[in-house]
KOLROSE-512010 format. One line per field, with one value per atom (N, C-alpha, C): residue number from 0; residue in three letters; x, y, z. Coordinates in steps of 0.1 Angstrom, whole numbers, plus 5000, padded with zeros to 4 digits. Layout:
% residues N
filo: [NUM, ...]
lumvex: [ALA, ...]
X: [X, ...]
Y: [Y, ...]
Z: [Z, ...]
***
This chain:
% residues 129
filo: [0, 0, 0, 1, 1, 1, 2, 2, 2, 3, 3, 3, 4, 4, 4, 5, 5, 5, 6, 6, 6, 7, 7, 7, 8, 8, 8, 9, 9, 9, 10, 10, 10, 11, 11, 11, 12, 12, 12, 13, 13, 13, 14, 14, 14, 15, 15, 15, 16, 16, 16, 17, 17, 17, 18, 18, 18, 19, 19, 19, 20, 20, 20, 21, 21, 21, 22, 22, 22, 23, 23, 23, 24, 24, 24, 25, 25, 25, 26, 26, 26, 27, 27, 27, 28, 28, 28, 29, 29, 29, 30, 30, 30, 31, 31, 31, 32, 32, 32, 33, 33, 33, 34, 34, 34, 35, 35, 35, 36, 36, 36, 37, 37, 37, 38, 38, 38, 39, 39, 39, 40, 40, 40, 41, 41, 41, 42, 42, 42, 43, 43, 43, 44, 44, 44, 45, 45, 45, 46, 46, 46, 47, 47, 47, 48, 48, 48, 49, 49, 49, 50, 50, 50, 51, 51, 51, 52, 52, 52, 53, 53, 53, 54, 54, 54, 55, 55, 55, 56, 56, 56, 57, 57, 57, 58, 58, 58, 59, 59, 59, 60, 60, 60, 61, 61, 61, 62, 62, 62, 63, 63, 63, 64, 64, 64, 65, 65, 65, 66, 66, 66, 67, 67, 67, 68, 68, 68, 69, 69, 69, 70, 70, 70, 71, 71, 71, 72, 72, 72, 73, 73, 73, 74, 74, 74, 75, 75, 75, 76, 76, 76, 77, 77, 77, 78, 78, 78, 79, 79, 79, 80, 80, 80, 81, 81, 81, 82, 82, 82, 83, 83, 83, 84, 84, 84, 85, 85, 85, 86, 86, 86, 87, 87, 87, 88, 88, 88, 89, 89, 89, 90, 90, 90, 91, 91, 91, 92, 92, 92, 93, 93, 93, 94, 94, 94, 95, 95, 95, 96, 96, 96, 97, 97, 97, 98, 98, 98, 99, 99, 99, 100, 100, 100, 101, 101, 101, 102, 102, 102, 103, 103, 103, 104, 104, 104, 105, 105, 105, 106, 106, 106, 107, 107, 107, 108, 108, 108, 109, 109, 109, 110, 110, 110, 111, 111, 111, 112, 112, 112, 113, 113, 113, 114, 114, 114, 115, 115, 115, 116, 116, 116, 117, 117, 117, 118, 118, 118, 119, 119, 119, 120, 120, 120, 121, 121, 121, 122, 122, 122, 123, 123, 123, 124, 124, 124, 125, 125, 125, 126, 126, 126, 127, 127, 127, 128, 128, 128]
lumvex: [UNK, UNK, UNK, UNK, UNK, UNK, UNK, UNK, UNK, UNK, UNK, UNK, UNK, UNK, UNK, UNK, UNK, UNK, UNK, UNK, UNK, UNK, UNK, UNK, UNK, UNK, UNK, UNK, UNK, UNK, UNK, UNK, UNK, UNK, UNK, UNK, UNK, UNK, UNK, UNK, UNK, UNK, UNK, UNK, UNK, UNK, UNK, UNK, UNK, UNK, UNK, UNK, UNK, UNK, UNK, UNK, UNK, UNK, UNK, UNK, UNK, UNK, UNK, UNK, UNK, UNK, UNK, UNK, UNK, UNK, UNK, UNK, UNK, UNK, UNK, UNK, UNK, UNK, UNK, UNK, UNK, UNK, UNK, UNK, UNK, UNK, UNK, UNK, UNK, UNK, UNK, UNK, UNK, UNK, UNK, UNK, UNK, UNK, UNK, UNK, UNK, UNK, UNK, UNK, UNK, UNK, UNK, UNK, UNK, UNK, UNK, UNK, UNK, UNK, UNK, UNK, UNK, UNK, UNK, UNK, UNK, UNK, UNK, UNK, UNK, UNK, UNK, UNK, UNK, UNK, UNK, UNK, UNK, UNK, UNK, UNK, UNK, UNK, UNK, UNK, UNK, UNK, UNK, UNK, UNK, UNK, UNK, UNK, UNK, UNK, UNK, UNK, UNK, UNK, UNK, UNK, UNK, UNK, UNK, UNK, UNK, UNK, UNK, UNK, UNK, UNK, UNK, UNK, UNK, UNK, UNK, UNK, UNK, UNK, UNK, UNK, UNK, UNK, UNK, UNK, UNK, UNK, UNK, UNK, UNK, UNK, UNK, UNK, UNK, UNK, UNK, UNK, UNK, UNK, UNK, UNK, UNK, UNK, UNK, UNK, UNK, UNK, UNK, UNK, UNK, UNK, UNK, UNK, UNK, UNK, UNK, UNK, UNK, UNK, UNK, UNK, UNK, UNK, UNK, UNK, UNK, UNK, UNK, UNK, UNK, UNK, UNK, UNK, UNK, UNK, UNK, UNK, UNK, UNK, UNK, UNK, UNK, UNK, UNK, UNK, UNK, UNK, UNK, UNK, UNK, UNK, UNK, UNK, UNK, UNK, UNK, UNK, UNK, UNK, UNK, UNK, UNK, UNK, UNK, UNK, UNK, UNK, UNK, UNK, UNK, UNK, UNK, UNK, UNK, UNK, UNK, UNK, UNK, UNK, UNK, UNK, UNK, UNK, UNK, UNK, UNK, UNK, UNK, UNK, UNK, UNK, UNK, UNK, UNK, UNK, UNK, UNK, UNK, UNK, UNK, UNK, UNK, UNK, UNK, UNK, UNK, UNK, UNK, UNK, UNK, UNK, UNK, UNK, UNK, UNK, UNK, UNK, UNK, UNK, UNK, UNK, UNK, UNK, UNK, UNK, UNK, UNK, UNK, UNK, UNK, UNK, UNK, UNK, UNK, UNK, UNK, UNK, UNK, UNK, UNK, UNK, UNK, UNK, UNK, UNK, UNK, UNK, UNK, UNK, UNK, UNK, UNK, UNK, UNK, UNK, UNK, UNK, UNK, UNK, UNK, UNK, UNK, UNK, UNK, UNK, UNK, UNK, UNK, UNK, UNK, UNK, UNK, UNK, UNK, UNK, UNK, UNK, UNK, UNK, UNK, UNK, UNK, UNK, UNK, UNK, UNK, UNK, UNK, UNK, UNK, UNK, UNK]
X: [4228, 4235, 4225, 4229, 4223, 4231, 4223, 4225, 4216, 4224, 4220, 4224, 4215, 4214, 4209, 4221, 4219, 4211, 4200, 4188, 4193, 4203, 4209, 4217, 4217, 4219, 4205, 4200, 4180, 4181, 4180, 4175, 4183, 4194, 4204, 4197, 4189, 4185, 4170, 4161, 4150, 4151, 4161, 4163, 4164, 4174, 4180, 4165, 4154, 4141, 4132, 4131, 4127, 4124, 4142, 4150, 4138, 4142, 4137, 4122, 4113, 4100, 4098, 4109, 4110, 4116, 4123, 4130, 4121, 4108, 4101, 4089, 4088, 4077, 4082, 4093, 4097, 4114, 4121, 4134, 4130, 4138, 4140, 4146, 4135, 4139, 4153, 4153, 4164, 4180, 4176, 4188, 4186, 4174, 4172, 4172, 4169, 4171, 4156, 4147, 4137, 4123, 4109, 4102, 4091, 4090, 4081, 4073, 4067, 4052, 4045, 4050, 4046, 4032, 4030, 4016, 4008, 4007, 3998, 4001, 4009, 4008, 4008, 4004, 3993, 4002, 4018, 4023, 4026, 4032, 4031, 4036, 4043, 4052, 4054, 4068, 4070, 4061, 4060, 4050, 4038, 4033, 4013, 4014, 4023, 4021, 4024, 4028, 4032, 4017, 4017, 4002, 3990, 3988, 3974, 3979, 3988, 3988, 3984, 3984, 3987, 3971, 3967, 3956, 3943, 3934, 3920, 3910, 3899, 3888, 3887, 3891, 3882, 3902, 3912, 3922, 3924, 3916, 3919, 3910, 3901, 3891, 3896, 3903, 3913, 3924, 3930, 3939, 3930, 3917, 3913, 3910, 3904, 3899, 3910, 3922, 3931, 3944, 3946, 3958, 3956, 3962, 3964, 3959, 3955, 3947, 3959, 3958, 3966, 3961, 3965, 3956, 3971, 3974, 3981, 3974, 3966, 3957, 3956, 3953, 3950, 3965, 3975, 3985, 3994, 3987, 3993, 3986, 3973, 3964, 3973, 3979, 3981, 3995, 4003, 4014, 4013, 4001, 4001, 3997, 3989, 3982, 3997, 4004, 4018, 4022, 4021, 4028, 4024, 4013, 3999, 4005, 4009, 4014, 4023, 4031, 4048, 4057, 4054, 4058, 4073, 4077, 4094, 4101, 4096, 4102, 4100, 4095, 4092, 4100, 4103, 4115, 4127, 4129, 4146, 4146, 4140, 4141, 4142, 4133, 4132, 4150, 4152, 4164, 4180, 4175, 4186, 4190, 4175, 4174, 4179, 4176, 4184, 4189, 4202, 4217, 4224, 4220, 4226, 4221, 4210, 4208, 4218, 4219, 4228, 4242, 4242, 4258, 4264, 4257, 4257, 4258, 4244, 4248, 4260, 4261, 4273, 4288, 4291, 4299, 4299, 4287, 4287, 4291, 4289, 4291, 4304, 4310, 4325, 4332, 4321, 4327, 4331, 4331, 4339, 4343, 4350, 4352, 4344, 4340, 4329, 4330, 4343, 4343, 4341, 4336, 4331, 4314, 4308, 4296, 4292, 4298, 4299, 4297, 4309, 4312, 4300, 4294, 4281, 4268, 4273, 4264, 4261, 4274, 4273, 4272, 4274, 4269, 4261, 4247, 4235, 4230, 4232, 4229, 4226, 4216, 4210, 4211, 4215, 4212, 4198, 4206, 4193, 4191, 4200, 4192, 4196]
Y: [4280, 4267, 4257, 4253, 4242, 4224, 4216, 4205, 4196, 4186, 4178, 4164, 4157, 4142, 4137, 4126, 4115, 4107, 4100, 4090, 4077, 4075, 4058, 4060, 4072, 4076, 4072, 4082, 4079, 4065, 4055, 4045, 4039, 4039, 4029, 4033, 4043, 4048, 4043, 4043, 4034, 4018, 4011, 3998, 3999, 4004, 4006, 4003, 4016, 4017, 4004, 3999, 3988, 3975, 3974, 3963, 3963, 3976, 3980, 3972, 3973, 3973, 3956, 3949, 3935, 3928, 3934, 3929, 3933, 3940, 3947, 3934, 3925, 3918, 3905, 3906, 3889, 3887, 3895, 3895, 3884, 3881, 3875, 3887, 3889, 3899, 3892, 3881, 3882, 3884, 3887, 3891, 3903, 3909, 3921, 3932, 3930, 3932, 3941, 3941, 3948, 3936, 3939, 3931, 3942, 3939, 3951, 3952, 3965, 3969, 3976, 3979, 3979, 3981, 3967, 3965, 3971, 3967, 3974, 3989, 3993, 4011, 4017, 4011, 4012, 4020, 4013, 4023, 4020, 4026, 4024, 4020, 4008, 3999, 3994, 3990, 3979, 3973, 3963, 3952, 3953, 3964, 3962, 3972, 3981, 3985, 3974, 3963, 3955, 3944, 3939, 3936, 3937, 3953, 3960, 3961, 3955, 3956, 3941, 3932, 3918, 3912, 3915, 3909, 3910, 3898, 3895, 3900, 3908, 3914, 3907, 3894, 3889, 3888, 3889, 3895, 3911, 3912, 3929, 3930, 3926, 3928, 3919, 3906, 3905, 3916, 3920, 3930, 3947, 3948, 3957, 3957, 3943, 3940, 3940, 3931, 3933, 3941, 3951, 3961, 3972, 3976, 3986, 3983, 3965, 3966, 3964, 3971, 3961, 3949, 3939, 3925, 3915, 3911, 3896, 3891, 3884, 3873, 3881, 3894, 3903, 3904, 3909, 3907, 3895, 3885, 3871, 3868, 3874, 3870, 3878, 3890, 3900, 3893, 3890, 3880, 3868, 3859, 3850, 3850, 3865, 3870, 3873, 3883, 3885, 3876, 3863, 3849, 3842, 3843, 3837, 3846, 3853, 3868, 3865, 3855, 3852, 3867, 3873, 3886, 3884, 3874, 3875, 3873, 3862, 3858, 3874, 3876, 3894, 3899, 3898, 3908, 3907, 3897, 3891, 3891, 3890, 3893, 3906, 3914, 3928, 3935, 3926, 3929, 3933, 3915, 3912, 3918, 3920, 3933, 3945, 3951, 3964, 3969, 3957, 3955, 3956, 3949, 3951, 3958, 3966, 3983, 3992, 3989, 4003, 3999, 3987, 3990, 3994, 3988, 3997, 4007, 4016, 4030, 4035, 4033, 4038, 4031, 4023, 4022, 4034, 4042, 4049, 4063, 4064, 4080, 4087, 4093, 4094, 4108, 4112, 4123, 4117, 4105, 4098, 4090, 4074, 4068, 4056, 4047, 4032, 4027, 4030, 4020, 4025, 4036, 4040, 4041, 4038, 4034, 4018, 4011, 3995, 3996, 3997, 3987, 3993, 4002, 4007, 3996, 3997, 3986, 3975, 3968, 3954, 3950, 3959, 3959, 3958, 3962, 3967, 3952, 3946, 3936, 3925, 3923, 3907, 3910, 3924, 3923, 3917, 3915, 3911, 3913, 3923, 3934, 3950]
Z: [6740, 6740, 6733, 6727, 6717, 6720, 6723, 6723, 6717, 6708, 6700, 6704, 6713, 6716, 6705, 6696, 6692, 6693, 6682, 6681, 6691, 6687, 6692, 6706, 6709, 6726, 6734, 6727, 6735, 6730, 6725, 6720, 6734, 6735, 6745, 6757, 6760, 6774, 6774, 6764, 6761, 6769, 6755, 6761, 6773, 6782, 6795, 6804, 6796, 6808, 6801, 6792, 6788, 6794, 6799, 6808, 6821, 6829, 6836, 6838, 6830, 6824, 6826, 6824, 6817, 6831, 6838, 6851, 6865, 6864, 6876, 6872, 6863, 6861, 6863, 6855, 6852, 6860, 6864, 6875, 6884, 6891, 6900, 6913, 6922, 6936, 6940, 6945, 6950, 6943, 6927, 6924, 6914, 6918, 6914, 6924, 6936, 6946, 6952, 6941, 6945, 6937, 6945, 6944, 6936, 6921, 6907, 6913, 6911, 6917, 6900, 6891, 6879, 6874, 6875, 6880, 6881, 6897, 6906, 6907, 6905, 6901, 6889, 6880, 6866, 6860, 6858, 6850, 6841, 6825, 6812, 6809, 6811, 6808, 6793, 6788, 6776, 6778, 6785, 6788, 6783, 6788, 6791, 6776, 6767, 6756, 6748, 6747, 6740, 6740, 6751, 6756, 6750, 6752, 6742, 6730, 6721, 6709, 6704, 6714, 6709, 6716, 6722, 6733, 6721, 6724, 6719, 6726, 6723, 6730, 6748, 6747, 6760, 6768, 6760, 6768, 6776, 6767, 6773, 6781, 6783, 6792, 6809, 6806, 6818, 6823, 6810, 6815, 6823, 6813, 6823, 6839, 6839, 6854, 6861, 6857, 6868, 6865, 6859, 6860, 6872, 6881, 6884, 6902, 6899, 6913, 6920, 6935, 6947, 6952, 6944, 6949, 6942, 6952, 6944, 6935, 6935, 6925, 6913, 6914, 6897, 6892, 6900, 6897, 6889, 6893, 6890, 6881, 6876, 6862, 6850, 6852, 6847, 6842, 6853, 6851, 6839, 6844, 6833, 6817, 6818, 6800, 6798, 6802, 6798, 6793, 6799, 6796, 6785, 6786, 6772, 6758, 6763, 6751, 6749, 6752, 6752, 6746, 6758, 6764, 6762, 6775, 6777, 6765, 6753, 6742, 6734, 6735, 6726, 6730, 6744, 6750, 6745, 6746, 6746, 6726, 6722, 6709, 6706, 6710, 6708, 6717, 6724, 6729, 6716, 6716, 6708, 6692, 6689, 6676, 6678, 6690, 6698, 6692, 6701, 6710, 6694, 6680, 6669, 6663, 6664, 6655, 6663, 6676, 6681, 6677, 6678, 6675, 6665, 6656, 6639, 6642, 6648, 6647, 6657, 6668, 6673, 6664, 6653, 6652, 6635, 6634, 6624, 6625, 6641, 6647, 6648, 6646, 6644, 6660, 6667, 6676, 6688, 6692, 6705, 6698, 6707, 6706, 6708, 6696, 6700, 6710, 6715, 6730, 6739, 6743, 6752, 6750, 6742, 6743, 6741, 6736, 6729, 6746, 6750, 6765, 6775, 6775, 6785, 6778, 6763, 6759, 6762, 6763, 6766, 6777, 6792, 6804, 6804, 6795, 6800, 6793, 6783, 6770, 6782, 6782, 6789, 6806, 6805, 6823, 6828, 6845, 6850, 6861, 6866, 6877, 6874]
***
C-alpha cells in the first residue's frame, strides 16, 4: 500500500500545530481553555525557533537562562523577549501568508473537492482556541 500525502495537507496540519505554538504563549486561558506550559517544558516550538533566528548575542543568552525553567518570573522574561521579537506580529503574518499559499494550492489539486478543505481551512484561519 502506498500513500502519497500532499505538501499543502502537511502544511495545513503545520499551521494547525503552529497555532498551537502561538495560542500556549499568547491565548488567552480562559478562552483557550488551558493555561501554555510551552515554556517551561522546553519544547520546540514556532516561537522559540523563530526567536533563535531573530535574537542578539545578549538575547539569547536571556533566552538561555530562562527557557525551560519552572519559575514564573523566567517565564515572564521569556514572554517579554518574544515580545521585544514582535513575535505575535510574525505570527499573524506568517499566518496570513499561509492561509493564501494553501489556498492556491488546494484550489490547484483536482482529487476531492476545494470545499472540503477551504472550509477546515477557514475554521482553523485566526482561531483562538
Amino acid at each position: 500500500l502506498s500513500l502519497s500525502i500532499p505538501v499543502w495537507l502537511i502544511s495545513i496540519h503545520l499551521c494547525f500545530v503552529f497555532q498551537d505554538d502561538y495560542l500556549d504563549c499568547f491565548g488567552d486561558p480562559s478562552v483557550t481553555g488551558k493555561v501554555g506550559t510551552d515554556i517551561e517544558d522546553n519544547k520546540c516550538s514556532w516561537l522559540v525557533v523563530q526567536a533563535l533566528a531573530k535574537v542578539t548575542p545578549e538575547q539569547r543568552q536571556i533566552l538561555q537562562e530562562n527557557y525551560a525553567r519552572q519559575d514564573s518570573a523566567c517565564v515572564s522574561k521569556v514572554k517579554s523577549l518574544f515580545t521585544d521579537l514582535n513575535l505575535k506580529q510574525t505570527f499573524l503574518d506568517f499566518e496570513d501568508e499561509t492561509f493564501i499559499k494553501l489556498k492556491e494550492l488546494i484550489n490547484q489539486q483536482h482529487a476531492l473537492p476545494d470545499e472540503i478543505f477551504t472550509s477546515f481551512l477557514e475554521k482553523i484561519f485566526k482561531r483562538n482556541k
